[in-house]
C-alpha positions as MATLAB code, in Angstrom:
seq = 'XXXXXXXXXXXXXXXXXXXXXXXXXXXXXXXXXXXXXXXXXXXXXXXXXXXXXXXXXXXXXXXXXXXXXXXXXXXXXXXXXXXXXXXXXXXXXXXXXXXXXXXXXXXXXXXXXXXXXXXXXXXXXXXXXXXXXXXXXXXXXXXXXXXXXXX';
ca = [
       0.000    0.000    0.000;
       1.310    3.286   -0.796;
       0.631    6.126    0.930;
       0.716   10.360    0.176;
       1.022   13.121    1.638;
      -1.752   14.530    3.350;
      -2.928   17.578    0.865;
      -2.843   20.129    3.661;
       0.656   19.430    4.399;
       2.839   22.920    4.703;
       4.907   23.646    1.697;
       8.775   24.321    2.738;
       9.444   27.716    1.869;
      11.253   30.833    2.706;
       8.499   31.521    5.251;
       8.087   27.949    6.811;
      11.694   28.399    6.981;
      11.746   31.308    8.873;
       9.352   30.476   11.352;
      11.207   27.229   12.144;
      14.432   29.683   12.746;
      12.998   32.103   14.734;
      11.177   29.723   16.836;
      13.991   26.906   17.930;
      16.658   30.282   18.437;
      14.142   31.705   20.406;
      14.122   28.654   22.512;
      18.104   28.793   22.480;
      18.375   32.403   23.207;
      15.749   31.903   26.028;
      18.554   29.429   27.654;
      21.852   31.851   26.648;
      19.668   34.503   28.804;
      19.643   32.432   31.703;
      23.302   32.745   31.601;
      23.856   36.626   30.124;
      24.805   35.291   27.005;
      23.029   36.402   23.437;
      23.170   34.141   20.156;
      25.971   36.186   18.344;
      28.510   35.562   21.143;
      27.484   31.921   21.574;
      27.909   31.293   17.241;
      31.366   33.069   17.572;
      32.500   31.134   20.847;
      31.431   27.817   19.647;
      33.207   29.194   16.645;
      36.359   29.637   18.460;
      35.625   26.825   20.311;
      35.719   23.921   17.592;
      38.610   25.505   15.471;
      41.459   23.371   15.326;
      43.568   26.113   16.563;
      43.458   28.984   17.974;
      41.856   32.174   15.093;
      42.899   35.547   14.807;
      40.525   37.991   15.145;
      39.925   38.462   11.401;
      39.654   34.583   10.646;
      37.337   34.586   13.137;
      35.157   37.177   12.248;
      34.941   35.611    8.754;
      33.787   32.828    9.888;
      30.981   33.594   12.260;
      29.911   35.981    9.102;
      30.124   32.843    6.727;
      26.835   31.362    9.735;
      24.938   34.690   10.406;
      25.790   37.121    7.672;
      26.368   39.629    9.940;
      28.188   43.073    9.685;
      32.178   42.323   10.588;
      32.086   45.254   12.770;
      28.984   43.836   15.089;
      30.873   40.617   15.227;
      34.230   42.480   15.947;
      31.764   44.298   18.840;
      31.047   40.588   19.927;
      34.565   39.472   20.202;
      35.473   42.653   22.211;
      31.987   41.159   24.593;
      33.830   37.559   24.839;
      37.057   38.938   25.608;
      35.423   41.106   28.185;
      33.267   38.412   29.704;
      36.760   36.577   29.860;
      34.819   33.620   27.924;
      37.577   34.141   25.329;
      41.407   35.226   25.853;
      44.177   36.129   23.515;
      46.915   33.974   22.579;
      49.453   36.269   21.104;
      47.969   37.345   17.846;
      45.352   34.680   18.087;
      41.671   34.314   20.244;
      40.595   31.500   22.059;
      38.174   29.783   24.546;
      38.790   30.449   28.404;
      37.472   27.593   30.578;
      34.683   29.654   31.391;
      33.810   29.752   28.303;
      34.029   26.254   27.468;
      32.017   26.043   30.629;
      28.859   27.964   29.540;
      29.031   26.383   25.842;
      29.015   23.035   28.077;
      26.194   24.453   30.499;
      23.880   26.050   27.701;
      24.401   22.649   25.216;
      23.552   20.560   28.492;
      19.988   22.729   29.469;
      19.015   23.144   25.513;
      19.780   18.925   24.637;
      16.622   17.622   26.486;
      14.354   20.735   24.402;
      15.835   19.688   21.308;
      15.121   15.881   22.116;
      11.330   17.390   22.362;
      11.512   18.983   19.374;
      13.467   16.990   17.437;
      12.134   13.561   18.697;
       9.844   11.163   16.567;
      10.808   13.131   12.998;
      11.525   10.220   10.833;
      15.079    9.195   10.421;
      14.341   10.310    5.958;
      11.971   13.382    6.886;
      14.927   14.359    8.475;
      17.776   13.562    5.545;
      15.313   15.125    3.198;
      15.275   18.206    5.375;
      18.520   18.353    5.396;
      19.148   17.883    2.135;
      16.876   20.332    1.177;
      17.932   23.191    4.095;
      21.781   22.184    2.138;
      20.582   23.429   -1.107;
      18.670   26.352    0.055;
      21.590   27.949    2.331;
      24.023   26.920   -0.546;
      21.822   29.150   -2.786;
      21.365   31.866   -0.595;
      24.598   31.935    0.099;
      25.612   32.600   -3.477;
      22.370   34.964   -4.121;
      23.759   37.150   -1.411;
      27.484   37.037   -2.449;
      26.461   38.110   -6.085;
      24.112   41.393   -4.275;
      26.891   42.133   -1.933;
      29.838   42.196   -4.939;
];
């Protein structure tokens, strides 16, 4: 027996999208409150975080911009945040993660797995792949839509 998706079913698009964004970082800023964090400074200290080395500033900065398009000199601002929050230090010419700020990324990942479990739970194992597939494309897109506007 084959079965079909129910006609009502939402259509994936740049709204659907966007609700689904704004709703699970809400959840995730709601937890980086809880600890006087926002979600810029947790993207660029998990950034900093899972480098294989330690980043200067610049590499760094490019590559929380690559994840949140977001003006260098706000994420520059962010860095200067870390480094006075002492979640991040400087290692000659380079940044990286204190203990502390290992500590929160470890603190904020432990209180936000069991909501994710909730909201992730029970998805199919190939709605999931097809999401992900399809969320793949669409960034990789946007990604180059934006690149040609800001050229």
């Amino acid at each position: 027996m084959t079965t079909t998706a129910p006609t009502n079913a939402p259509v994936a698009d740049a709204r659907a999208l966007g609700l689904a964004h704004y709703a699970a970082r809400g959840v995730l800023e709601h937890v980086l409150a809880r600890h006087g964090s926002t979600f810029q400074q947790q993207v660029a200290l998990r950034a900093a975080l899972t480098a294989d080395a330690p980043q200067a500033p610049d590499d760094l900065v490019a590559q929380v911009q690559g994840s949140l398009k977001a003006d260098p000199a706000d994420i520059r601002a962010t860095l200067d945040e870390l480094l006075a929050k002492q979640l991040l230090d400087t290692d000659g010419a380079h940044l990286r993660p204190t203990d502390a700020g290992r500590e929160l990324l470890a603190t904020v990942g432990a209180e936000s797995a069991p909501i994710s479990a909730r909201i992730w739970g029970g998805i199919p194992a190939e709605d999931l792949a097809a999401a992900g597939r399809v969320l793949a494309l669409v960034t990789e897109r946007a990604s180059a839509e934006l690149a040609a506007l800001t050229a």
